[in-house]
N, C-alpha and C positions, 0 to 999 in steps of 0.2 A: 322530367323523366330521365334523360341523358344525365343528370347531376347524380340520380334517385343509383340508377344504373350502375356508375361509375366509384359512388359511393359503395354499393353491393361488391361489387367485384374487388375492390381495392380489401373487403369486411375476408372474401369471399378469399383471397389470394394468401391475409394473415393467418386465418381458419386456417387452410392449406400448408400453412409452411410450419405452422406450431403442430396440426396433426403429422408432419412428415418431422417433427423433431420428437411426438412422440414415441412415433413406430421407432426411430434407434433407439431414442432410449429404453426402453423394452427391450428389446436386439440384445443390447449392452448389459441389461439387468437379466436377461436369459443366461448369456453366457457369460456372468458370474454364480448365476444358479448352479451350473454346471460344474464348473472350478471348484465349487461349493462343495456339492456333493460328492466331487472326487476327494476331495482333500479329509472330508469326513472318515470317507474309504480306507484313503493312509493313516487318518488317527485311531480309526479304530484298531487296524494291522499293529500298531506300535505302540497300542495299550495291551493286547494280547501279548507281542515279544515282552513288553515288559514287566505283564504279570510270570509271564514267563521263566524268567529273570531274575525277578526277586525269589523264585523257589528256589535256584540252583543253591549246589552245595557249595560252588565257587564263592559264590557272595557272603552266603551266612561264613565262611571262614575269612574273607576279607575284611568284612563286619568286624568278629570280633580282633583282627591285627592291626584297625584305625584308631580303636575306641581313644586309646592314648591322644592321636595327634587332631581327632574329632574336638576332643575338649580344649585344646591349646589353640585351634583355630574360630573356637565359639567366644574364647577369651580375648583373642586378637579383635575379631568383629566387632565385639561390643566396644571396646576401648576406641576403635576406628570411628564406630558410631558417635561416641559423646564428642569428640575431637570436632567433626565436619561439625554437629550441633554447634558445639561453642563456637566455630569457625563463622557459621550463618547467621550465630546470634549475634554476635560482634558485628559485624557488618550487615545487618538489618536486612537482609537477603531471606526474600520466599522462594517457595517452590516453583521450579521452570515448570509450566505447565507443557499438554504432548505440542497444542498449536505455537508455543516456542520455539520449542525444538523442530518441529516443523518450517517453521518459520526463516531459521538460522541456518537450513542446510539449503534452502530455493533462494535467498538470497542471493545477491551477486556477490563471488568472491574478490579478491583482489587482483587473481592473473583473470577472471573475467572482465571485471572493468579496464587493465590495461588492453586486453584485446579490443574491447569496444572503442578507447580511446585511439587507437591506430583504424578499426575500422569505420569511425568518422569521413576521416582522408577521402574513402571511397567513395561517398555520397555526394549523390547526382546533383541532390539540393541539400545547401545548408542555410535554414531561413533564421534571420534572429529571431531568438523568443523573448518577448515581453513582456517580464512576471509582475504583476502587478501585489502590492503588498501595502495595503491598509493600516495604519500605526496609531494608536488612543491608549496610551497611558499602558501600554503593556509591559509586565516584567522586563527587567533587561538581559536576565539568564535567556529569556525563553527567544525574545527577539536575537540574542546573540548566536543562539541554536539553528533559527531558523536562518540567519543569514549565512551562518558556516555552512547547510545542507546546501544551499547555492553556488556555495563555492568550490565546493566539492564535487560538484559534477562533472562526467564527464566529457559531457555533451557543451562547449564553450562558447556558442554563438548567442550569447542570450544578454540583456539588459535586465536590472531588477529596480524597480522604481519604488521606494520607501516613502510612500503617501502620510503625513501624520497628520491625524485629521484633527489638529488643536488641543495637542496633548497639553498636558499641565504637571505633570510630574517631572521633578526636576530631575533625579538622575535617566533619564529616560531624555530628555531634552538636553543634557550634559553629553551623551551618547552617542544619541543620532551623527552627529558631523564627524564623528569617530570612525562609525562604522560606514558611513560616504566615502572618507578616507580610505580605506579596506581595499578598493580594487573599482578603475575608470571603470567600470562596466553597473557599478551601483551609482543611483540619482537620488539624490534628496528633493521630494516636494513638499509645498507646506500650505495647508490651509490655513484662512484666518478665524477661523473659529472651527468649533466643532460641528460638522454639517451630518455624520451619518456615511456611513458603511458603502450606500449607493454613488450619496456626493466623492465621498472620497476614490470610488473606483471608478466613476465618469473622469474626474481630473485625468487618475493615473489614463486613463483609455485616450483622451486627447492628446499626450504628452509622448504616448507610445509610438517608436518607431518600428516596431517588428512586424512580421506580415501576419503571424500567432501571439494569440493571449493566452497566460494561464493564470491563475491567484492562486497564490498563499498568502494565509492568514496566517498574522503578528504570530503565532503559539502554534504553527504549523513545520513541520520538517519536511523533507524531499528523502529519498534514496536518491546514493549516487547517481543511477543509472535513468533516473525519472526523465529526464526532460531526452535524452538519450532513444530509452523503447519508444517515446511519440514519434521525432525526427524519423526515427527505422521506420516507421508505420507506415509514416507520408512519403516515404523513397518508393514504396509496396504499392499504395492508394493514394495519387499524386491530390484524386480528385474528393478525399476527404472535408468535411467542415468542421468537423466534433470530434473528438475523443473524450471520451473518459475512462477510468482506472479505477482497483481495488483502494480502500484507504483502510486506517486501521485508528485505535486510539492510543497514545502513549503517554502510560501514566506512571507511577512508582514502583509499579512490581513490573513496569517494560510494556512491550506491545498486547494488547490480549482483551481487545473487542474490535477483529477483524469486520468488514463489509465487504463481502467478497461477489464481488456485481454478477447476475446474468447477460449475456449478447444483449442486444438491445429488444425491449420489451414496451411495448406501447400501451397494454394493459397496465402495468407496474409503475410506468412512468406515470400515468395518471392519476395515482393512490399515491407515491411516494417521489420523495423528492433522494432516488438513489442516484441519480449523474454526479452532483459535488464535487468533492476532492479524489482525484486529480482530475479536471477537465483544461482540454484544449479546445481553442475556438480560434476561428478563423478572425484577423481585428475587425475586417470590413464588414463579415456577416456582424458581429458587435455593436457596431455604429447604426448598418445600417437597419436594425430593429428596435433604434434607439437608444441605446447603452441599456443604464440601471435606473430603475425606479424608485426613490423611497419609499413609496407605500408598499412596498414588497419586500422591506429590509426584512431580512431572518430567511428567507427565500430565494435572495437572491443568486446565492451557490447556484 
């Protein structure tokens, strides 16, 4: 009954905290209703000035003193127009979509990432981080991508272990002790056959010395600033086990199948498997639920 109980309460406290996250959001969706209807307010005021506007006498005699420079700027457009076309067709280039654009302004800039690189210095803790990176026969554009995003960060306390879990493609095995060479903080390991996504991330997990794990996969990239906002997290929440992060897909027309995660949800977790890329894990909570399972390969994100 005390289990019965406990179980109730614990059902009884998430009830509780998802109805007190929907009364704001309500709150918040009221008082955009509001903004709403003011803004209505204003457009309709300045659909009247402007019918307004279009009667005066001012206009219609302006009207006719453009018509001249109206048609030499409709000639200009259109020649602008065919120009950027050939411009995009030439270079195979689509359309930025708005979540692009969006995209490219919340980025980190480049005097952002110097600030963060100086405000490292000030952290309380700076743990190594242990990225773990699984290797089978992967392109070597894409593996060479993802090892640049490692390097790139600004966040420098971290080891990246290149697990190849019995590759067999030669330029990819021509490669690998290349990009070892790159920087002491990359480790080559090697399995002797092909064992599986699990086996190979158990290796990496035993070979890690960081007190945090994170993976990326062979065809995966970081933002500079990735392993960076976790570090800040854990200075906030020392007594953290998990994190994880938005990720997105990046294909030839660019970034543009966003996952942009809810806080944490234990109904959602149980339907879907949204934690994956980017997660941070503590190494020992890792080990100590056993690493990875192969019967769970494809899941084990």
């Amino acid at each position: 009954m005390n289990d019965e109980l406990e179980a109730l309460a614990r059902r009884l406290e998430i009830r509780n905290r998802e109805l007190a996250e929907a009364h704001s959001h309500i709150a918040t969706l009221e008082e955009k209703l509001l903004k709403l209807k003011q803004y209505r307010r204003e457009l309709r005021s300045l659909k009247e000035e402007r019918r307004r506007l279009r009667g005066s006498a001012e206009r219609r005699v302006g009207q006719v003193l453009l018509v001249p420079y109206r048609v030499i700027g409709k000639l200009l457009n259109a020649v602008c127009k065919i120009l950027r076309w050939k411009k995009q067709e030439r270079a195979g280039c689509t359309e930025v979509t708005e979540y692009q654009r969006w995209f490219e302004q919340h980025r980190a800039s480049a005097e952002e990432l110097a600030s963060m690189r100086h405000e490292v210095h000030a952290f309380a803790s700076r743990p190594l981080i242990s990225i773990l990176t699984p290797v089978f026969d992967t392109p070597v554009p894409w593996l060479r991508e993802a090892v640049e995003s490692v390097l790139a960060q600004v966040y420098e306390n971290w080891e990246l272990l290149l697990i190849d879990d019995g590759s067999t493609d030669a330029d990819l095995l021509r490669v690998l002790p290349a990009l070892g060479a790159r920087d002491r903080r990359i480790r080559l390991v090697s399995l002797e056959s092909h064992q599986g996504i699990s086996a190979a991330l158990n290796k990496g997990l035993d070979l890690a010395n960081g007190d945090w794990v994170t993976f990326l996969d062979h065809d995966d990239v970081l933002e500079p600033d990735a392993l960076f906002q976790n570090v800040r997290l854990i200075q906030e929440n020392p007594g953290l086990d998990l994190i994880y992060s938005d990720e997105d897909k990046l294909t030839e027309a660019g970034f543009d199948s966003p996952i942009l995660k809810p806080d944490w949800s234990p109904d959602f977790f149980l339907s879907c498997n949204y934690l994956c890329h980017m997660i941070f894990l503590r190494r020992d909570l890792v080990r100590e639920v056993g690493g990875f399972q192969p019967q769970f390969d494809g899941s084990q994100d």
